[in-house]
N, CA, C and O of each residue as an XYZ file, in Angstrom:
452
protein
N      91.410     89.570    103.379
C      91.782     90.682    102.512
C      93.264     90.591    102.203
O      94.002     90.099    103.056
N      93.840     91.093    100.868
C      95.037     90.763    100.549
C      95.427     92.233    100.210
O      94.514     92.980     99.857
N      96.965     92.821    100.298
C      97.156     93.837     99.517
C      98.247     93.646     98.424
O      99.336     93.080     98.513
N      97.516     94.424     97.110
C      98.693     93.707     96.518
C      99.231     95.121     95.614
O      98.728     96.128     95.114
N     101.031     94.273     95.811
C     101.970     96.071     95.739
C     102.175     95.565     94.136
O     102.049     94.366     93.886
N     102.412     96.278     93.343
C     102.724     96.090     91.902
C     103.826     97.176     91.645
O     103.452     98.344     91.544
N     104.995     96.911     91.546
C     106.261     97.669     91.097
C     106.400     97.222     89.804
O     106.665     96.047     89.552
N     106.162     98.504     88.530
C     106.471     98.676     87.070
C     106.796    100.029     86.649
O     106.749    101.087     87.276
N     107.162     99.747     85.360
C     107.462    101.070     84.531
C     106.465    102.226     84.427
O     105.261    102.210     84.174
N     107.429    103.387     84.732
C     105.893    104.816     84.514
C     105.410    104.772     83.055
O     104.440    105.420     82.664
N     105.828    104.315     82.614
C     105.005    103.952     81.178
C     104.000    103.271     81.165
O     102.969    103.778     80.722
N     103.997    102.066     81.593
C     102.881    100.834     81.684
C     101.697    101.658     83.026
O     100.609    101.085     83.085
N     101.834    102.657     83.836
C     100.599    102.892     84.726
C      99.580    103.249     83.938
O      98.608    102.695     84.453
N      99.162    103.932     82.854
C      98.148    104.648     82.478
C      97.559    102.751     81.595
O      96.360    102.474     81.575
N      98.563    101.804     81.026
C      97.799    100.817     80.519
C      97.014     99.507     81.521
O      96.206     98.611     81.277
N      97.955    100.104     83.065
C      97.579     98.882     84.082
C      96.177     99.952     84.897
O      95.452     99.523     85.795
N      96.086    101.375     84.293
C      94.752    101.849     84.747
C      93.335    101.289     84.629
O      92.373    101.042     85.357
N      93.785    101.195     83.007
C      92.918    101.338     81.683
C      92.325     99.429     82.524
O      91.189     98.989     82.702
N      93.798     98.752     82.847
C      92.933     97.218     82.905
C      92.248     97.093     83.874
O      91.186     96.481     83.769
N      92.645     97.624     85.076
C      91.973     97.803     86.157
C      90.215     98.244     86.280
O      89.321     97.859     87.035
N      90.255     99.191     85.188
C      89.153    100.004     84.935
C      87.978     98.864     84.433
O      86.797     98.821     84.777
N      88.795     97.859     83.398
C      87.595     97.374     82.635
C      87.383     96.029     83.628
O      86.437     95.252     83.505
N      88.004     95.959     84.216
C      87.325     94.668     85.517
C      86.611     95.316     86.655
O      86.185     94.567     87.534
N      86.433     96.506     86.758
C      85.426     97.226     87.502
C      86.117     97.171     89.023
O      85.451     96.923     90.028
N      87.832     97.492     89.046
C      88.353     97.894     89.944
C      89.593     99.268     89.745
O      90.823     99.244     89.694
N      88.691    100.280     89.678
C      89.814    101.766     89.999
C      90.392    102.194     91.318
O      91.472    102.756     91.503
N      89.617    101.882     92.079
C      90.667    102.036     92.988
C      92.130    101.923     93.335
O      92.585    100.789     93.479
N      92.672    102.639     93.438
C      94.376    102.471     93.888
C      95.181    103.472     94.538
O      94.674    104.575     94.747
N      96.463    103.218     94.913
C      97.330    104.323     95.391
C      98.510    104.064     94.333
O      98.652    103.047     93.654
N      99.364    105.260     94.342
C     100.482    105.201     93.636
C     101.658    106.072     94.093
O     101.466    107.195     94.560
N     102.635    105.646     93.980
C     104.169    106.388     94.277
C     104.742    106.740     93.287
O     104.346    106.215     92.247
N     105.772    107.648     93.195
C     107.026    107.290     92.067
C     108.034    106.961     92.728
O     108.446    107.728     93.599
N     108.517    106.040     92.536
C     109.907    105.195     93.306
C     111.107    105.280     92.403
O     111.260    105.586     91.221
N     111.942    104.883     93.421
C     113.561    104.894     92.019
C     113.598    103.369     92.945
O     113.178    103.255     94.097
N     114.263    102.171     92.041
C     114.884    101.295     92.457
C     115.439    100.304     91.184
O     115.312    100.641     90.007
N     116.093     98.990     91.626
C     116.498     98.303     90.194
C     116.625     97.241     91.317
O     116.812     97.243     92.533
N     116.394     96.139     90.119
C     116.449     94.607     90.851
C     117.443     94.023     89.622
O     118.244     94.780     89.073
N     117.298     92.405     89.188
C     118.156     92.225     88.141
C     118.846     92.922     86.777
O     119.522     92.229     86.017
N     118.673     94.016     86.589
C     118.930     94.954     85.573
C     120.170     95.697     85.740
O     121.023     95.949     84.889
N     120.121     96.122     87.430
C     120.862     96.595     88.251
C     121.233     97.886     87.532
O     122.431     98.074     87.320
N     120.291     98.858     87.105
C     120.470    100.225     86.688
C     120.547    100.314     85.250
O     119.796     99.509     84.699
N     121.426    101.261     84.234
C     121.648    100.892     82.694
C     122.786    102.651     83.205
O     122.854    103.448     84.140
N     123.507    102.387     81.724
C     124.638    102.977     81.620
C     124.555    104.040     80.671
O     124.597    103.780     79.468
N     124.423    105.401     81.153
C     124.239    106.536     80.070
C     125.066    107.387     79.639
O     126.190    107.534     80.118
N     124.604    108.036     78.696
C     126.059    109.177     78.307
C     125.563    110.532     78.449
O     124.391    110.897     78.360
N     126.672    111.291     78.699
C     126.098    112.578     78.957
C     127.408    113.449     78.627
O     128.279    113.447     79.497
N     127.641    114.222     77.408
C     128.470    115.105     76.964
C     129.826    114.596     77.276
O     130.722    114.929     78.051
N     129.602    113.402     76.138
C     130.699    112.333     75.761
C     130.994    111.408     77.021
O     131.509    110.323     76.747
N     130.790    111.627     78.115
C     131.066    110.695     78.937
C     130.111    109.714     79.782
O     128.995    110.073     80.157
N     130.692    108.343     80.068
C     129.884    107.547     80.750
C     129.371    107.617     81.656
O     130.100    108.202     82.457
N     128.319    107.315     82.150
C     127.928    107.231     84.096
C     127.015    106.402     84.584
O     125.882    106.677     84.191
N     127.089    105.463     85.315
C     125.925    104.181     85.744
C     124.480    105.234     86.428
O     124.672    106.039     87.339
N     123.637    105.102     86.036
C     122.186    105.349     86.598
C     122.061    104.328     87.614
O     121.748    103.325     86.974
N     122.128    104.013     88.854
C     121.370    102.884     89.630
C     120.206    102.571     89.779
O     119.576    101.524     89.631
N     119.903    103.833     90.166
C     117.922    103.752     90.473
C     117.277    103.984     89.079
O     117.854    104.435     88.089
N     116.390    103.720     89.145
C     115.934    103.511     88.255
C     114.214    103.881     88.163
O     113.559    103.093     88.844
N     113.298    105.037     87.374
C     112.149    104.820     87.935
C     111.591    104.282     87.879
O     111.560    103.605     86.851
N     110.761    104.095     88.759
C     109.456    102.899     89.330
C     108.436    103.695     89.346
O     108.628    104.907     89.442
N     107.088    103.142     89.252
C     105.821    102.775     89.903
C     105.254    101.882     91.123
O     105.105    100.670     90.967
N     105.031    102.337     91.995
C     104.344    101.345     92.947
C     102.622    101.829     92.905
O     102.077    102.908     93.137
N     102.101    100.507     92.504
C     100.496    100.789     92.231
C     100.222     99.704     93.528
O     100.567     98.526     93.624
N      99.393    100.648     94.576
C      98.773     99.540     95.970
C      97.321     99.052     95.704
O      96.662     99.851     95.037
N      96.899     98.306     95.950
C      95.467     98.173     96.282
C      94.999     97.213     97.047
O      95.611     96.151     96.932
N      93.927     97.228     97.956
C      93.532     96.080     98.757
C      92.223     95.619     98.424
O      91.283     96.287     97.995
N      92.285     94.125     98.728
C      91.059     93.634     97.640
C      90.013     92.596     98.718
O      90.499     92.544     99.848
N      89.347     92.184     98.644
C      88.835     90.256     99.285
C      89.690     89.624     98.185
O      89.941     89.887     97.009
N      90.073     88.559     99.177
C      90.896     87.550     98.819
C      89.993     86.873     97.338
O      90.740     86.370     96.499
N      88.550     86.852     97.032
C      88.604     86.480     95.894
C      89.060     86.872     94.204
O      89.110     86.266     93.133
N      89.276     87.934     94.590
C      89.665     89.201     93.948
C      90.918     89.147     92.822
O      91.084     89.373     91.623
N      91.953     88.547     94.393
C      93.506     88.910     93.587
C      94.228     88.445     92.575
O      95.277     88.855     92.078
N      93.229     87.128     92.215
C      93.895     86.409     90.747
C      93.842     87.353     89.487
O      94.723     87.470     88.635
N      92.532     88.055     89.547
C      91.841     88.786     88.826
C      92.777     89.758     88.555
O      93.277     89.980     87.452
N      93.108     90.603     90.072
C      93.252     91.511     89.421
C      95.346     91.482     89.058
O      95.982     92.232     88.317
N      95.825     90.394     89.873
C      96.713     90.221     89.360
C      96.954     89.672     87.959
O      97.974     90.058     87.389
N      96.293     88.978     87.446
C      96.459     88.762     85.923
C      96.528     90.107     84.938
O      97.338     90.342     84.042
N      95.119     91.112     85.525
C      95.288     92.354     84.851
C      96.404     92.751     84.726
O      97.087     92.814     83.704
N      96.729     93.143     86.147
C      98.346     94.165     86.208
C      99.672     93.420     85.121
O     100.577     94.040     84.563
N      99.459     92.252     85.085
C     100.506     91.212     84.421
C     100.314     91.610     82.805
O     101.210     92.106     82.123
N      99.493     91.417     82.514
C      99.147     91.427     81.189
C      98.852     92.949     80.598
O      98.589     93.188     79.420
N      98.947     93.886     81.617
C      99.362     95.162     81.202
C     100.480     95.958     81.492
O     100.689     97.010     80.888
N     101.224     95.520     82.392
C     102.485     96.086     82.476
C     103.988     95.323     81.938
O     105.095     95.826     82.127
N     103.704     93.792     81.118
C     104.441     93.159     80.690
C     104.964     93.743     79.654
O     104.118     94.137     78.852
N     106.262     93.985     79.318
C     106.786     94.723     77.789
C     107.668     93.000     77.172
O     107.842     92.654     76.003
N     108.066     92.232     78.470
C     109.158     91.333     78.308
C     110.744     91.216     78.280
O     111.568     90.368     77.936
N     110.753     92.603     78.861
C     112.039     93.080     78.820
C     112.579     92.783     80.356
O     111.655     92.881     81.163
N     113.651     92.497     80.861
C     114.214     92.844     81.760
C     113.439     94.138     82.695
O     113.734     95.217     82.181
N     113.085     94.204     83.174
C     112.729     95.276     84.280
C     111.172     95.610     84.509
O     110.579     96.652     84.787
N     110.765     94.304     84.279
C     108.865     94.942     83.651
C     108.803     95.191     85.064
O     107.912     96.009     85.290
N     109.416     94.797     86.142
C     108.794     94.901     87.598
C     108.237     93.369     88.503
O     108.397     92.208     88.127
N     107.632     93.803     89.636
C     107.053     92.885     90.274
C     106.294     93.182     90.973
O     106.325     94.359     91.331
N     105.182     92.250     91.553
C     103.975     92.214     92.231
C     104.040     91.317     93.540
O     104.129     90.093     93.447
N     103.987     92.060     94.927
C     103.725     91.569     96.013
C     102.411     91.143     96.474
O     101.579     91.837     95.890
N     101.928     90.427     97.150
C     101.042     90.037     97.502
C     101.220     89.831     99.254
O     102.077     89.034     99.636
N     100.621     90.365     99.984
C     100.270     89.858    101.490
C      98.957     90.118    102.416
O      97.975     90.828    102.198
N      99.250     89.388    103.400
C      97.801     89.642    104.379
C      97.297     91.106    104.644
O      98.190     91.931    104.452
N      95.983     91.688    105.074
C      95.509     92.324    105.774
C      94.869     91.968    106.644
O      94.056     91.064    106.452
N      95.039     92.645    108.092
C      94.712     91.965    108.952
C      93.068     92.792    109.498
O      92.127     92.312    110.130
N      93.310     94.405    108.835
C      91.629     94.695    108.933
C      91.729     96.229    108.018
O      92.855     96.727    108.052
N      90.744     96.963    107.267
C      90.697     97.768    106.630
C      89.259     98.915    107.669
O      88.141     98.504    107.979
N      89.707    100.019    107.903
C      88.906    100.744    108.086
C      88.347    101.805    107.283
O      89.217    102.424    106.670
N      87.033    102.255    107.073
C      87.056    103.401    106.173
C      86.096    104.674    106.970
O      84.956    104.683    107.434
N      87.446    105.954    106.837
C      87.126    106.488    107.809
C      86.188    107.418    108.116
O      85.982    107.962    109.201
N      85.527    107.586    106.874
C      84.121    108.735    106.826
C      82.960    108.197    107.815
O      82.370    108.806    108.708
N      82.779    106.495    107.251
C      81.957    105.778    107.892
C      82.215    104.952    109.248
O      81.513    104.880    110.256
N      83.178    104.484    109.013
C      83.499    103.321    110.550
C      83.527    101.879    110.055
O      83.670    100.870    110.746
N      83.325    101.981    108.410
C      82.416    100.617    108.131
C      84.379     99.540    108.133
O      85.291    100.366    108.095
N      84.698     98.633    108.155
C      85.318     97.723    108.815
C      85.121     96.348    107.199
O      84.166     96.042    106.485
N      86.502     95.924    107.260
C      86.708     95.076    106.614
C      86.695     94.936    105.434
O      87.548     95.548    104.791
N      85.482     93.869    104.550
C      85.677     93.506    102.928
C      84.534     95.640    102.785
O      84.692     96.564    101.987
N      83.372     95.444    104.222
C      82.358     96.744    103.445
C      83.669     97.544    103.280
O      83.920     97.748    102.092
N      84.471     97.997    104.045
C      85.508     99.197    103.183
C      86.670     99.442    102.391
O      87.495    100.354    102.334
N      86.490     98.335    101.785
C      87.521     98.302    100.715
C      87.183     98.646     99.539
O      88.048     99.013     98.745
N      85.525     98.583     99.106
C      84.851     98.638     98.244
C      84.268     99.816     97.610
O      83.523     99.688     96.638
């Protein structure tokens, strides 16, 4: 099992829903985050004067999948949260080492599903 973190724009969540949806995976979690990576913030004005924004908002969309899964659904997230701009975000990928689901007890790929 893999989980994979997807950091993008609050704009692009409702189109990385929509892709998710049509590959017959809705499941997810989500945050609103502030952060900036190469962009390193943008510079605004506010009643004539300058001021650096650092953070910046984010999306973090989680989900955990079977490892056959994550090409899939990483291509989705790619191809819907891409604008091409500086800051589209990024997508983590790492191990799970076991998933429980807790209504049932059921263990592993049965509760991810």
């Amino acid at each position: 099992m893999k989980k994979i973190e997807a950091i993008i724009r609050p704009e692009k969540l409702d189109d990385v829903k929509e892709a998710l949806k049509k590959i017959d995976y809705p499941g997810m979690s989500t945050v609103r985050i502030e952060g900036h990576g190469q962009q390193k913030g943008k510079i605004e004005q506010f009643r004539g004067r300058e001021f650096k924004v650092e953070f910046l908002p984010k999306v973090k969309i989680e989900v955990v999948v079977n490892d056959q899964a994550v090409d899939e659904i990483v291509t989705a997230v790619i191809e819907a949260a891409r604008t091409g701009e500086i800051g589209d975000g990024k997508i983590f990928i790492s191990d799970v080492v076991n998933t429980i689901r807790i209504r049932t007890g059921e263990e592993g790929d049965k509760a991810i599903g």
